[in-house]
C-alpha positions in Angstrom: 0.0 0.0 0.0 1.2 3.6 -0.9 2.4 5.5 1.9 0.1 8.3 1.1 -2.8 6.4 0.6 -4.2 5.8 3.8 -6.8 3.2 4.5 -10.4 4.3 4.6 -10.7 3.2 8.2 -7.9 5.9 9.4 -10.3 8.9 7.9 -13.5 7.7 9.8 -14.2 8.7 13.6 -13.6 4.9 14.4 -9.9 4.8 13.3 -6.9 6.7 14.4 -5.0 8.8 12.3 -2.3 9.6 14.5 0.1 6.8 13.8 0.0 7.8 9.8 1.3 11.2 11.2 3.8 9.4 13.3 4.8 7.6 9.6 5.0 10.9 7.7 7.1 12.8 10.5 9.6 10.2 10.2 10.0 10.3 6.6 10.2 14.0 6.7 12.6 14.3 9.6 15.3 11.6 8.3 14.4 14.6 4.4 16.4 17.1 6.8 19.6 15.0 6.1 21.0 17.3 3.4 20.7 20.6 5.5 21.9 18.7 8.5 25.8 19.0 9.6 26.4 15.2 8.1 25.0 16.2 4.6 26.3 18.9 4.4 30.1 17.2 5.5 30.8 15.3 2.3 30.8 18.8 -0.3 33.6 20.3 1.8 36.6 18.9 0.3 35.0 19.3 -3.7 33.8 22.7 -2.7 37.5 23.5 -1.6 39.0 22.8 -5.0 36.2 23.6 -7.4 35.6 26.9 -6.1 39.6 28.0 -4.8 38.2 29.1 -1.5 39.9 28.2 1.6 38.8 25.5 4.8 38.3 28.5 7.4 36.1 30.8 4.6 34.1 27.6 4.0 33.5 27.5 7.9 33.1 30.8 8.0 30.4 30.5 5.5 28.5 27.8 7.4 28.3 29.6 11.0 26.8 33.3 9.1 24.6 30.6 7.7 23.8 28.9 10.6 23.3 31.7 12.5 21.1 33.5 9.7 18.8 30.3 9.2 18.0 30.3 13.2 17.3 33.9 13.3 13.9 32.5 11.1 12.3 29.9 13.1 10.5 31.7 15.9 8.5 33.1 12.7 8.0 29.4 11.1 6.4 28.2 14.6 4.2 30.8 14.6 3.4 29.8 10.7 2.5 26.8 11.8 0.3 27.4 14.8 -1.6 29.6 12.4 -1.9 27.6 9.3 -1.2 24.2 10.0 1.1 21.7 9.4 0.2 20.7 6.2 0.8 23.6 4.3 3.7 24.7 6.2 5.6 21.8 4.9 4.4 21.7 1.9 6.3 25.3 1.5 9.0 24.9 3.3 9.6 21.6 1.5 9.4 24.1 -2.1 12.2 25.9 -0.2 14.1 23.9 0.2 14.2 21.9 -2.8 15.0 25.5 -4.3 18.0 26.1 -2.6 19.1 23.0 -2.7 19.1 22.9 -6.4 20.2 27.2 -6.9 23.5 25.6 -5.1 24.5 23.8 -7.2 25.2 26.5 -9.6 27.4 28.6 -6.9 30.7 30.0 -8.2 31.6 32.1 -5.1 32.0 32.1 -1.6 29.2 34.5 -1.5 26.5 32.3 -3.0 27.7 29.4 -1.1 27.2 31.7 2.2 23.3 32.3 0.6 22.9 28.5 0.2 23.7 28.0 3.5 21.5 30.0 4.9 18.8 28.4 2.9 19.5 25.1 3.6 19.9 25.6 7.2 17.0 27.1 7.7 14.7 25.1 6.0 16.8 21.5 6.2 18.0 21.6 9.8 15.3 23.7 11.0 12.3 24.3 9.8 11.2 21.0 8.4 12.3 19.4 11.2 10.6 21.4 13.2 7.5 21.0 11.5 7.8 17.1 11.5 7.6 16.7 15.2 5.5 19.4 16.1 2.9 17.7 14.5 3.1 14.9 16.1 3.2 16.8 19.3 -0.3 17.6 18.3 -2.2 14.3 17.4 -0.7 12.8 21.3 -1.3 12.8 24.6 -0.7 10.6 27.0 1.4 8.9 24.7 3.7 11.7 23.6 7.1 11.0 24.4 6.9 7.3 23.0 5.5 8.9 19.4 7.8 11.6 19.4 10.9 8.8 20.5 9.7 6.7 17.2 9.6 9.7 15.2 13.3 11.1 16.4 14.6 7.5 16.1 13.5 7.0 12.5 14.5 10.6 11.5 18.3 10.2 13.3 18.3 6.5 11.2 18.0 8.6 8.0 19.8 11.6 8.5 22.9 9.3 9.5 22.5 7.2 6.3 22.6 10.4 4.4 26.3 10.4 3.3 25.7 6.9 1.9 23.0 7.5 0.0 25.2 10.8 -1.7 28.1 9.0 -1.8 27.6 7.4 -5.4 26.6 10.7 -6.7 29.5 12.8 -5.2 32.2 10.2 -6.4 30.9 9.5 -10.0 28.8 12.3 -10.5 30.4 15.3 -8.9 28.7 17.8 -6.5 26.4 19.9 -8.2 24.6 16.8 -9.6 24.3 15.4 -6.0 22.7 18.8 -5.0 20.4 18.7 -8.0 19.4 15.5 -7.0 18.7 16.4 -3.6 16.7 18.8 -4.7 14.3 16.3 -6.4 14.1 14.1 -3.8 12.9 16.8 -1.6 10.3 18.0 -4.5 9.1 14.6 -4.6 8.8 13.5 -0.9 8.2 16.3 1.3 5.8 18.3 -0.6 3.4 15.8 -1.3 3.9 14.1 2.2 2.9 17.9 3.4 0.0 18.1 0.8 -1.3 14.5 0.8 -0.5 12.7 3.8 -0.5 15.3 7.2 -3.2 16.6 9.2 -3.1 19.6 11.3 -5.0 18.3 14.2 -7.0 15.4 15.1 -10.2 17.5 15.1 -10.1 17.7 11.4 -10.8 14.9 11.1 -13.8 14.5 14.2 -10.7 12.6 16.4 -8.9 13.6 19.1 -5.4 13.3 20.7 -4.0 9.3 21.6 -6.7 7.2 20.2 -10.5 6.5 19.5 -13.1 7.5 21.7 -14.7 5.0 24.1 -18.0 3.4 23.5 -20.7 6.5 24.7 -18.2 9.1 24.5 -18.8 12.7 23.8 -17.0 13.4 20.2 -17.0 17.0 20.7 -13.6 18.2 19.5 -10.9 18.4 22.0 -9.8 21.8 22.4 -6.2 23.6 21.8 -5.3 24.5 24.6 -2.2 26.0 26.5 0.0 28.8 27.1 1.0 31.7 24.8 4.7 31.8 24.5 5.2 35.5 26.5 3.2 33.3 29.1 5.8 30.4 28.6 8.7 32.3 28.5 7.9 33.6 32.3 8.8 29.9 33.4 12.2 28.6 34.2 11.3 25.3 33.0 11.3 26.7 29.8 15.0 28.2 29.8 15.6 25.0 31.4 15.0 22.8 28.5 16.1 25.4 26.0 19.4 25.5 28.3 20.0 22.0 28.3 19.2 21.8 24.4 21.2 24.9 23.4 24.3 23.3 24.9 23.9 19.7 24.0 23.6 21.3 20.1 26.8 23.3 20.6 29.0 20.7 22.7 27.8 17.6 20.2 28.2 19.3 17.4 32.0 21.2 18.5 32.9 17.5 19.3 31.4 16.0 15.6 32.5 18.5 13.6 36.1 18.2 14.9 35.8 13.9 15.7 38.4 13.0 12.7 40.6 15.3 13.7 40.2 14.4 17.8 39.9 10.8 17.6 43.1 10.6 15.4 45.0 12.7 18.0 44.1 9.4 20.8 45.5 6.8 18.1 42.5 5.9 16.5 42.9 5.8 12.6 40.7 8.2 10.3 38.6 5.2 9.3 38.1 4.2 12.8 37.3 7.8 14.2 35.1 8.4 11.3 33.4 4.6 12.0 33.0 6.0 15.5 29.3 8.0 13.8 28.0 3.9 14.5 28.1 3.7 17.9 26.7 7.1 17.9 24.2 6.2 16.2 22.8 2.9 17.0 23.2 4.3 20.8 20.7 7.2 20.0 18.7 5.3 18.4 18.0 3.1 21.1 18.2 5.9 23.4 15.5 8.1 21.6 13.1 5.4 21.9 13.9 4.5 25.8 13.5 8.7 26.6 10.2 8.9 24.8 8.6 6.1 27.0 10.3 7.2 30.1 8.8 10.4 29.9 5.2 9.4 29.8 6.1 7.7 33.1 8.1 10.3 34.5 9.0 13.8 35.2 11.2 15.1 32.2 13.9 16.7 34.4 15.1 13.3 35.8 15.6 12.5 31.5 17.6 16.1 31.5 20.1 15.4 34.0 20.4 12.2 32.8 21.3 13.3 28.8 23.2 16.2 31.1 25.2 13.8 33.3 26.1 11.7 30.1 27.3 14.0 27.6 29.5 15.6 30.7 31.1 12.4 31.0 31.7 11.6 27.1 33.3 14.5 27.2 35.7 14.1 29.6 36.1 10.6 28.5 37.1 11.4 25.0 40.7 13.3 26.8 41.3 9.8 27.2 39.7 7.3 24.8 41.5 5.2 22.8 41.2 2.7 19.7 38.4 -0.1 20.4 35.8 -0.8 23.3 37.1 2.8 24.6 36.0 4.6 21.5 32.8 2.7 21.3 32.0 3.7 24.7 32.4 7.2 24.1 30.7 7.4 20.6 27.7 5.8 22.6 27.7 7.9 25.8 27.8 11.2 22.8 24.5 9.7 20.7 22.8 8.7 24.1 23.4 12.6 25.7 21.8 14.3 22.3 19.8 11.9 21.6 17.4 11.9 25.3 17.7 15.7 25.4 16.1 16.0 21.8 13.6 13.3 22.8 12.8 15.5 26.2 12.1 18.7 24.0 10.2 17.5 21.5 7.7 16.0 24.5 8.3 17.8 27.4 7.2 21.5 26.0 3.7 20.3 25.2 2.8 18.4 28.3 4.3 21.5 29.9 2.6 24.4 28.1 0.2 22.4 25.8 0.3 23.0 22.1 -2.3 26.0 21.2 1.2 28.0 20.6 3.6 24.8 20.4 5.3 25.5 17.3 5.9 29.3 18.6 7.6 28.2 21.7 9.5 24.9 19.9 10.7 27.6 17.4 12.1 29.6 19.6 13.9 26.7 21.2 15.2 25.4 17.9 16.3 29.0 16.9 18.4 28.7 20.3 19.7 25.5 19.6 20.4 26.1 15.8 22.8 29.2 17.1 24.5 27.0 19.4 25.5 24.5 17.1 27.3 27.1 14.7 29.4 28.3 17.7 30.7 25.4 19.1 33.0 23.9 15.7 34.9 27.5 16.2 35.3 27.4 20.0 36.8 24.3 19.7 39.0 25.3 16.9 40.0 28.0 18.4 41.4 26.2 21.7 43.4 23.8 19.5 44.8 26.1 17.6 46.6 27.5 21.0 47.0 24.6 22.9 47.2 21.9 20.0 44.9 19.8 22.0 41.3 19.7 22.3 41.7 18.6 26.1 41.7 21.8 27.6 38.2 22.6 25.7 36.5 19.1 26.6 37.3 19.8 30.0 36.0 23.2 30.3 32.9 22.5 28.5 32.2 18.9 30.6 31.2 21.9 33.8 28.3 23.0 31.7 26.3 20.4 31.8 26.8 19.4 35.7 25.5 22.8 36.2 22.2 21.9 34.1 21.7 18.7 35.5 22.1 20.4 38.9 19.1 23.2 38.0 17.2 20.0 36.6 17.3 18.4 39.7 15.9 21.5 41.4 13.5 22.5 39.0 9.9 23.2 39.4 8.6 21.8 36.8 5.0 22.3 35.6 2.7 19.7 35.6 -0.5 19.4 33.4 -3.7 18.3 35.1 -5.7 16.7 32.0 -9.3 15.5 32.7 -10.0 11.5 31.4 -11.8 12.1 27.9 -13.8 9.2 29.0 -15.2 11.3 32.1 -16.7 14.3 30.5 -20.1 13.5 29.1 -22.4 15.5 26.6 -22.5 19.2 27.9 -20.1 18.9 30.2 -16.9 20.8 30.5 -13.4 20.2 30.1 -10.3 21.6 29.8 -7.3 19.3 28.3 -4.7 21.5 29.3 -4.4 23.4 32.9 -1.3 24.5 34.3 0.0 23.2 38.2 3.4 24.8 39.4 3.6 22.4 42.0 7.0 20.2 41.1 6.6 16.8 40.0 8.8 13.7 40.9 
């Protein structure tokens, strides 16, 4: 059966359209690959000789990019909470399609800088933003295990991206792999936008986690929650937007430099850049553990946790060495980003429900995106007077003690959600009430 053709029973009240959702959010989160740091990886080195230009003005390039495509997102989650998921993908996945295939005509360091920002924003961003946003909308109870499938699946693909454009760089050269990017975006994203999401289970006379009991009121769950000024007055907010912000920049100092740090500890380049597996494969599992633990639990215990863990890969990798070692610290890495990505995705909608979700996830994501363009050149930087990244990965490894510390004394909000099952015909409810007290 096609993947966008969805069987009858899904569109009735009866069936549940949710875990389609759950299907398409994958597929579009593992379409980020070729704006994500690992896409974008394997043009470096062509880009360097075709276009004359220098390793540090490439670089260069990348953070203004970065930086530029994060400065959009708080506007795209406020697209979204205003018109939907459906057709905000479906645009953003035009976008990005565009600039992916406008790149591969760049002859200048300027045009590459544009391209970045494009891809950036839309690739990394934006359409992954969109992808689980969504899903934060169709669940409930069940949140953090849909959102863990969805995060799991999208990692799997953006990690086999440099596979997939291998053949294509190699026999093809770059602008054709770009071009063909471009096409595959065209051809997945937008009609997976068009075709296959829904902007809320209420479209369709559903509501959030499943169907509705036998003799149950099928008036339409509201949309409840906070507005993001209102969010942004909580500390559990900068909280999770803290812990993200420095898991993006500490991961990605640590990936973008891993050839170059792994070799340093006696690994070969084939075995540092081998070490991505573990990384994976950890996160994967990882991902999925976080998004059941946090329907059980309060999220902060899964923030000091990703916290507690990427401190100690860090300071483990001023020390790892070739075998079990470096599989150890590739899996502590993927674990740390892996749970906190997991936590945000979940943890902001149980917190301040999902009226003005993709508002408040932007901003997070703009927060996280700038992060993750600082942390290659802080790293740099260090090595380049020291000639050792030690001295860095020690410094940073405080950070995230600090976080897991102001996890553990958070106060975080807890939603108090009525059973669907107990309201009956005009009686009313409210899905989404805030409690300040903390929860353990």
């Amino acid at each position: 059966m096609s993947l966008l053709r969805s069987p009858r029973h899904a569109l009735s009240p009866d069936g549940f359209y949710g875990w389609h959702v759950v299907a398409y959010a994958s597929v579009a989160l593992a379409a980020t690959g070729p704006g994500q740091t690992v896409g974008v990886s394997l043009f470096i080195d062509p880009l360097i000789e075709d276009l004359g230009v220098s390793r540090s003005a490439i670089s260069t390039a990348y953070m203004i990019g970065t930086l530029a495509g994060a400065v959009a997102l708080p506007w795209i989650g406020r697209v979204i909470d205003r018109v939907g998921v459906r057709r905000t993908m479906a645009g953003i996945g035009v976008v990005f399609a565009a600039v992916l295939f406008l790149l591969s005509f760049v002859s200048s360091i300027v045009g590459l800088t544009a391209g970045f920002v494009g891809i950036r924003m839309a690739g990394q961003g934006a359409l992954g933003l969109t992808a689980t946003t969504a899903v934060a909308v169709w669940f409930h109870r069940r949140r953090g295990f849909a959102v863990g499938i969805v995060s799991a699946v999208g990692a799997l693909g953006i990690s086999s991206t440099p596979l997939l454009l291998e053949y294509f760089l190699l026999d093809l050269g770059w602008r054709t792999a770009w071009r063909v990017e471009a096409l595959a975006i065209l051809l997945v994203v937008v009609p997976l936008g068009l075709l296959g999401m829904r902007d809320r289970p209420s479209d369709l006379g559903q509501r959030p986690d499943g169907p509705y009991a036998a003799g149950e009121s099928r008036e339409p769950v509201p949309m409840t929650g906070l507005s993001r000024a209102e969010t942004l007055r909580h500390p559990f907010f900068w909280l999770i937007a803290s812990a993200v912000a420095l898991s993006g920049l500490l991961t990605t100092a640590v990936a973008f430099h891993q050839i170059s740090l792994l070799t340093a500890r006696g690994l070969s380049a084939t075995e540092a850049a081998a070490n991505f597996i573990p990384q994976t494969v950890v996160g994967l599992v990882s991902t999925l553990g976080a998004g059941y633990l946090i329907d059980r639990f309060a999220s902060r215990w899964m923030v000091v946790t990703s916290m507690l863990t990427l401190s100690g890969a860090l300071v483990w990798a001023t020390v790892v060495g070739p075998g079990l070692s470096a599989i150890a610290y590739g899996g502590m890495l993927g674990a740390a980003g892996s749970i906190i990505r997991a936590v945000e995705a979940a943890a902001l909608p149980r917190a301040f429900g999902v009226r003005n979700i993709g508002a408040i996830r932007g901003l997070v994501a703009s927060i996280s995106v700038g992060g993750t363009a600082c942390g290659p050149i802080l790293f740099a930087a260090v090595f380049e007077r020291s000639n050792s990244y030690a001295p860095a990965l020690l410094a940073s490894a405080v950070a995230p003690v600090l976080v897991a510390v102001w996890a553990v004394v958070a106060r975080e909000p807890r939603p108090v959600a009525l059973a669907h099952s107990s309201s009956g015909p005009g009686e009313a409810r409210d899905d989404h009430v805030i409690d300040d007290r903390a929860t353990g």
